[in-house]
N, C-alpha and C positions, 0 to 999 in steps of 0.2 A: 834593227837593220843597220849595215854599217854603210863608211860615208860611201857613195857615189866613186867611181871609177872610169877610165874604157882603157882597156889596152887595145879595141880598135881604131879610135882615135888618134891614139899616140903613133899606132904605129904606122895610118895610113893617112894622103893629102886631104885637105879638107879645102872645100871649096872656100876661095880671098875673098867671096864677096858675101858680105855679110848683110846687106838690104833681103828684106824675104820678099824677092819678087821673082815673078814665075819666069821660068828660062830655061835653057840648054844649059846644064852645069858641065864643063870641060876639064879632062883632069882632078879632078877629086871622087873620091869615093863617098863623103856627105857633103849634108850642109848645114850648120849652127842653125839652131831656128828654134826658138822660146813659144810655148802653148799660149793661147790667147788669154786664158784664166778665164774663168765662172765664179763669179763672186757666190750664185746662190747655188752653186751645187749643192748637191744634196745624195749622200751614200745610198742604196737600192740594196746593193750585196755584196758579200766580200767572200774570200775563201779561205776560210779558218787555215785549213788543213796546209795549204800551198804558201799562209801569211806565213806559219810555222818552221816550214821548211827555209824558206829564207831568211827565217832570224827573227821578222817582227814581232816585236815583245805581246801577247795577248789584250797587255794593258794598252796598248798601242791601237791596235786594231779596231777600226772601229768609232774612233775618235776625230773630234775634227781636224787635229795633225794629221791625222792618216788619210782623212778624206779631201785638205787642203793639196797633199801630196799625188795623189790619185786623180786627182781634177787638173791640174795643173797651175792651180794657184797657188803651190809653194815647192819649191827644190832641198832637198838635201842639199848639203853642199860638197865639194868636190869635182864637179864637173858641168858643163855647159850640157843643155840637151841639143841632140841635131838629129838629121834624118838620113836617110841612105839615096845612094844614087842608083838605080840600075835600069836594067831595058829587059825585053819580052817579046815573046810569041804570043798573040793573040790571036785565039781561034787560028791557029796555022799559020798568021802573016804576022812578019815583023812590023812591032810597034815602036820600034825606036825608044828614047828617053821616057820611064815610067815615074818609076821611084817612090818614095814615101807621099802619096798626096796627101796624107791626112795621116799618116803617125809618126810619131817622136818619140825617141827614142830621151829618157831620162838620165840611162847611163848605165853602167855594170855595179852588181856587187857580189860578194862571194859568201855562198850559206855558209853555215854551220859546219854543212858535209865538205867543206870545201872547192865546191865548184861556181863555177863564172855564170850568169843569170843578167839578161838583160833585160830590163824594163823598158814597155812602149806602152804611149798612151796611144789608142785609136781615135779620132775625131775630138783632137783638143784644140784644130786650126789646121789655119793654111801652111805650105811649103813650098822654096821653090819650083818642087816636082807636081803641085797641084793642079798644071793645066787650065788656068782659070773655075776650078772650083771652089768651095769652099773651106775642105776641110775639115770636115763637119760629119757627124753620125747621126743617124735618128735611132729611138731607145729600139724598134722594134727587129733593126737587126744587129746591134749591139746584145741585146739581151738573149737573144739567141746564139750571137759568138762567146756568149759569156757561158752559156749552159753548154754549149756544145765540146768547148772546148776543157772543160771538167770533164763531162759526162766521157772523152773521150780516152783522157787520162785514167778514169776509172775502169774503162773497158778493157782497158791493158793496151792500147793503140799509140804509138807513138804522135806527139801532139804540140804544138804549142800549149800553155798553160793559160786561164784566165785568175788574176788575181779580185780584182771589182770591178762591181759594174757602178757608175754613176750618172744622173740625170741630173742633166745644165741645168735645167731650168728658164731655157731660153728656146725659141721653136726655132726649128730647121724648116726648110721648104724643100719639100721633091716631090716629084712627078715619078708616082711609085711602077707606073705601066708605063710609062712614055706615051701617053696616049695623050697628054694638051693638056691635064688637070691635077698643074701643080697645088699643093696640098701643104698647110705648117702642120709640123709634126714634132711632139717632146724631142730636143736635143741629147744625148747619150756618149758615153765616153766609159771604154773597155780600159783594163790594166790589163796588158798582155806579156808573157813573160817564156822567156824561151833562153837556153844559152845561143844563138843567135840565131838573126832573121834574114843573114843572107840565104840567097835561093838561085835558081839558076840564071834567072836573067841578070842578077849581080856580076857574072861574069861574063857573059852575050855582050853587054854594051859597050866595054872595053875592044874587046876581040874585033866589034863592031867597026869600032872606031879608030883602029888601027895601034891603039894605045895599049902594045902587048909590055910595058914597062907596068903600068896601073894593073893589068892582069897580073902578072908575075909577085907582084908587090901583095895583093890580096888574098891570091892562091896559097902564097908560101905564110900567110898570118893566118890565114883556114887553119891550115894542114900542122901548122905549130900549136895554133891554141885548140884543134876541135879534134884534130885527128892523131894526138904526138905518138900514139903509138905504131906510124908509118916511118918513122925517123928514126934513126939511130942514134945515139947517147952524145948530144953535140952537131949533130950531123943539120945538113939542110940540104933542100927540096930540089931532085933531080930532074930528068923526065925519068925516068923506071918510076921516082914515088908520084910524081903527079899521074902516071899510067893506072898505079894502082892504090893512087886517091880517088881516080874517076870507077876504078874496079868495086873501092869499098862503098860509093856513092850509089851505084846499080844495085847492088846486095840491100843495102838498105831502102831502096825506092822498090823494090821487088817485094819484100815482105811487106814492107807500110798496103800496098796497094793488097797484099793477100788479106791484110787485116779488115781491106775498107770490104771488101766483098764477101769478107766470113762473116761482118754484122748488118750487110744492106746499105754500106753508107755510101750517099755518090756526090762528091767534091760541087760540083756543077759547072765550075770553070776555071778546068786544068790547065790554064794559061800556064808558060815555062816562069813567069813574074811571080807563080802562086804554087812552086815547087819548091821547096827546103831541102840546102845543101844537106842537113841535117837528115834528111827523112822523116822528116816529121808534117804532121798534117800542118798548113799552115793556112793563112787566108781565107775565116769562114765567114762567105760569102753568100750565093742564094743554092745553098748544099739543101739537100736530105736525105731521109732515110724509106727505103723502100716498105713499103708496106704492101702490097699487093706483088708476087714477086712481077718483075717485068724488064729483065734487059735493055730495052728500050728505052729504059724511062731517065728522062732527066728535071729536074727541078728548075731546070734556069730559063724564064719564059725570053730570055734572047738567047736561048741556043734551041727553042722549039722545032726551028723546020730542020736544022742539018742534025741534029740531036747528037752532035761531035761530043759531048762529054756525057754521054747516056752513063748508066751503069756497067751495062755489058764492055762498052767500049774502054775502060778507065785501063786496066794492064797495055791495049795497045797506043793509048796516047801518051803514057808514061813511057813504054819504049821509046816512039816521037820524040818527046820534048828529051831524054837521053843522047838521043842522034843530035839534036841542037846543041847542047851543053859540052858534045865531043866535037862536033866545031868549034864551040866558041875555046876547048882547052887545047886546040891542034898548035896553036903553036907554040903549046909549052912541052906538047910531050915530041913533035914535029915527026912523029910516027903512025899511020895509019894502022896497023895491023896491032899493036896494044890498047885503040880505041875501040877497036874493032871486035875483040876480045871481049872487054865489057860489056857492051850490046848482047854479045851472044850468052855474056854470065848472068846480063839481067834476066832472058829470055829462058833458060834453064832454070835458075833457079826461082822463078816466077811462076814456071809452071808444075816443078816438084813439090812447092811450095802452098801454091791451090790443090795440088792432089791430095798433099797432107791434111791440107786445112780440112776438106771435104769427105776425108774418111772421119778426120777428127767427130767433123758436124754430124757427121752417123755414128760414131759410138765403134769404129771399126780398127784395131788393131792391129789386123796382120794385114800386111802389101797384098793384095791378088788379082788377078790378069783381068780380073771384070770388073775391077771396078770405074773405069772410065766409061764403060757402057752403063752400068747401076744409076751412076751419078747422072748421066746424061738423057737417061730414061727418067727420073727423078725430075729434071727441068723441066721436060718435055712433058710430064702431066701436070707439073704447076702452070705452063701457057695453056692449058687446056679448062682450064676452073681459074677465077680469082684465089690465089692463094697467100695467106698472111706468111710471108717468108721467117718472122721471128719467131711466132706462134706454134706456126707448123714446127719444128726444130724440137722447141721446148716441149710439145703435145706429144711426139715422137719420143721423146726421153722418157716418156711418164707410160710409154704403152706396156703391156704383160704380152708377151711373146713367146709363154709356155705353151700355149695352145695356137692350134692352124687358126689362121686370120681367113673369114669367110666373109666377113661383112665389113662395112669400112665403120672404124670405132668411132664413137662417138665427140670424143676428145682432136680427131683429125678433122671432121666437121666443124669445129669450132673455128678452127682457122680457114673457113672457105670464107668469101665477101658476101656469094650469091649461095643461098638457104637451099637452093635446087639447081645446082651445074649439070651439065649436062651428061647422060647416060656415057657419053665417050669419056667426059673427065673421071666420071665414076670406076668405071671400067680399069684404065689408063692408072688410075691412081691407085688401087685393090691389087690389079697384077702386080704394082711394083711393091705393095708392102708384102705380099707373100715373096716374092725372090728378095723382099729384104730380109722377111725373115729367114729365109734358108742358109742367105749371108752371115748370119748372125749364129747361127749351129753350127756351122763351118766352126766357128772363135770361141765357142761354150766357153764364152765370158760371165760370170756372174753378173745377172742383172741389175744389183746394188753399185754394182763398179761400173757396169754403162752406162747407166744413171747419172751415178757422179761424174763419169770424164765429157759427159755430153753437155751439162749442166754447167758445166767450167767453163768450155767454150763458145756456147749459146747461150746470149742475153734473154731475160726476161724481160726488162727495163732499158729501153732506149729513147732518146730523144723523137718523138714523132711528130711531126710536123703541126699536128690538129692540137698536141698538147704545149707546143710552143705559143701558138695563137692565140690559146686558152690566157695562155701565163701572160703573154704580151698584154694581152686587152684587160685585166686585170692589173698590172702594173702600172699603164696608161691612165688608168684611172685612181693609183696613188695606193693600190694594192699588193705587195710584195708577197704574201704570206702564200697565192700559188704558186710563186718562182720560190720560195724556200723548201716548201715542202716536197716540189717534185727535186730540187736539185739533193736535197736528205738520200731521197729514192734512188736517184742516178749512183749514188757512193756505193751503192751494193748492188749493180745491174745483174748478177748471177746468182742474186739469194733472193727465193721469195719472202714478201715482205706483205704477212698478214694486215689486212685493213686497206693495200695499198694497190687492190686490184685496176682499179681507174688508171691507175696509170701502165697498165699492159696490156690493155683494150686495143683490140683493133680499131681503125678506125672508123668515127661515124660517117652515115650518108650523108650528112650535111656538110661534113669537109670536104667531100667529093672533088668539088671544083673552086673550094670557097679561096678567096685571097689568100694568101699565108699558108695553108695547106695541102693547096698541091703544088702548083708551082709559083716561083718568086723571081723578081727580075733583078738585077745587079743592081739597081737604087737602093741606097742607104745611105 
């Protein structure tokens, strides 16, 4: 890996005061601030495949340099680590001054392929964005940012990246329910990698604050190093390009959010703090993966009663936080009707863009006038039965459709929860695979090639909640060999992978309600 860099640094104010004490930082876009160090860290996991991509030599990887670096008990050289300053919408209200509580940012460097890549550690200490916490991670949602954030890479999903995971060695305390019974728990510390972790409330705080010099100053270093092919050859940043930097920002948060809903995944809180200018998924915090389908459903046991970040919900609060992000750019493009624009390009292309996804997820080819009714009819007998949203997809791929469907196959039962749903789900669910199959004569597509384009799109292998639990509480106990094995599994989520059925299980009865697998609260 080469040495340490930031051209965001260089080219934006950095907060003067250099004591890391907690504060309103004014006027700077970070702040210098050194990881506390863990002398007895100790490596968990690493990511071959992503050490590679950035350069790190094989012999490297894996070693106690590498795992000194990863901890924060040693720097490259070349640059100071600091944190970022920004503000948010939470749950719908302004939360004013956010920013990095607990990640640090190492510094930039540039792979192989030539692109910019910046390194954060998560929970290596405090900042002065910390709020009077601590700073600090515990392994069991660290370990889960770490899985998830692979696993989502491999899905083909736009993502932050995770490089290792590492255990301090030193306990954490939280109060994992908020309910009075704080709890020491293994210490944990993510390598997270991304070409940057601004997001939208990076620029909300400025706008906020009247400080359209600091916005301007930010926008125009975005848009040169992340988006230069809005610029002209020497050229700098107008309102027309900042109009359709926010245009290209909408296109990209449209597909991201078609991707979370083609494989079940629900963020759990889409604060505007935890949206990437990038489009990229960023912030995994108390997310999951549906397993039972359910609209409704959201992972975050403090977003229980308003269920604001449900599943169903995720394209209309990404619109939302959109609307926010075109205030906080109004006064650089100081036009309402080119912001106004991109709202409605998110909105269009968000929704031709689930249509596609959703024929894709049937196996269906040609555009035709039923099928928003098909697909709709489709949901509307999975609320009727528990139904395995991943399972169901895949079971569908594997059915024989040469012959009239009179009975519901046996392979679609596999994905029900309850062994005996009710005669209306039965029913409900029977009708719609004979009008699917009719759909499907209509396209006299060879069955080998539906096979294959259905099987591309729909996971077999996803991160599920009950197998996270599995790996955590195994890890906890100083056992890595289930986090290695299921993350093997994640690198090829669309191939089956003989021997390795366990981990495409629905889930068990016992994870029903259990900690960790259905829902999770924002402690970590």
């Amino acid at each position: 890996m080469s040495r340490f860099h930031s051209s965001f640094t260089s080219a934006l104010p950095a907060d003067p005061e250099r004591r890391n004490l907690r504060r309103q930082v004014m006027g700077a876009a970070y702040s210098w601030v050194k990881p506390l160090g863990f002398p007895a860290a100790e490596l968990v996991s690493w990511s071959r495949e992503l050490g590679a991509e950035l350069g790190v030599s094989p012999d490297t990887m894996g070693t106690e340099q590498f795992t000194a670096l990863v901890s924060g008990n040693a720097a490259l050289p070349g640059h100071e680590p600091y944190a970022l300053c920004y503000g948010g919408h939470q749950f719908g209200h302004w939360a004013g001054q956010l920013g990095d509580g607990r990640a640090i940012n190492l510094g930039e460097v540039v792979t192989p392929g030539g692109q910019n890549q910046v390194l954060q550690l998560k929970g290596a200490g405090p900042t002065p964005y910390s709020r009077g916490a601590d700073g600090l991670a515990v392994l069991r949602s660290s370990l889960r940012e770490y899985v998830c954030s692979e696993a989502m890479h491999h899905l083909g999903i736009p993502t932050t990246r995770a490089l290792s995971l590492v255990r301090t060695n030193e306990d954490v305390v939280r109060d994992m329910f908020y309910d009075g019974n704080p709890q020491a728990e293994p210490g944990a510390i993510v390598c997270r990698v991304a070409p940057s972790f601004n997001r939208f409330g990076s620029f909300e705080i400025f706008t906020h604050r009247g400080d359209h010099e600091l916005l301007r100053k930010l926008a125009d270093y975005t848009i040169t190093t992340d988006f230069p092919s809005l610029l002209a050859t020497g050229g700098t940043p107008d309102p027309e390009v900042y109009a359709e930097w926010f245009h290209e920002i909408c296109r990209r948060t449209a597909d991201l959010i078609v991707h979370w809903m083609r494989v079940g995944f629900v963020h759990g809180v889409m604060n505007t703090d935890n949206m990437s200018i990038l489009g990229l998924t960023i912030d995994y915090g108390p997310y999951g993966w549906l397993e039972p389908y359910d609209p409704h459903w959201t992972p975050n046991t403090t977003d229980a009663e308003g269920r604001r970040y449900r599943y169903g919900a995720q394209p209309q609060i990404a619109l939302w936080n959109l609307v926010q992000l075109a205030n906080a750019l109004y006064p650089l493009v100081n036009a309402v009707p080119p912001l106004e624009a991109g709202i409605e390009l998110y909105k269009s292309r968000y929704e031709q863009g689930w249509l596609r996804m959703m024929r894709s997820k049937l196996g269906l080819e040609q555009e035709h006038e039923d099928e928003p009714l098909l697909i709709q009819q489709l949901l509307n007998a999975f609320s009727l039965a528990e139904t395995d949203m991943t399972l169901f997809f895949r079971h569908l791929a594997d059915l024989d459709f040469a012959k009239p469907v009179t009975a519901m196959p046996p392979a679609i039962k596999q994905a029900w929860y309850d062994e005996e749903p009710s005669n209306e789900a039965r029913v409900a669910l029977l009708g719609w695979l004979q009008r699917y199959q009719q759909r499907l004569q209509q396209e006299q597509q060879p069955a080998d090639a539906r096979r294959a384009a259905m099987h591309a799109v729909n996971p077999l292998y996803v991160p599920r909640n009950y197998l996270a639990q599995l790996a955590i509480e195994a890890a906890t106990g100083g056992d890595a060999s289930v986090l290695e094995e299921w993350m093997a599994v994640l690198k090829q989520p669309y191939t089956e992978q003989p021997g390795k059925e366990r981990f495409a299980a629905k889930r068990p009865e016992w994870a029903r309600h259990r900690a960790g697998c259905s829902m999770l609260s924002c402690s970590s």
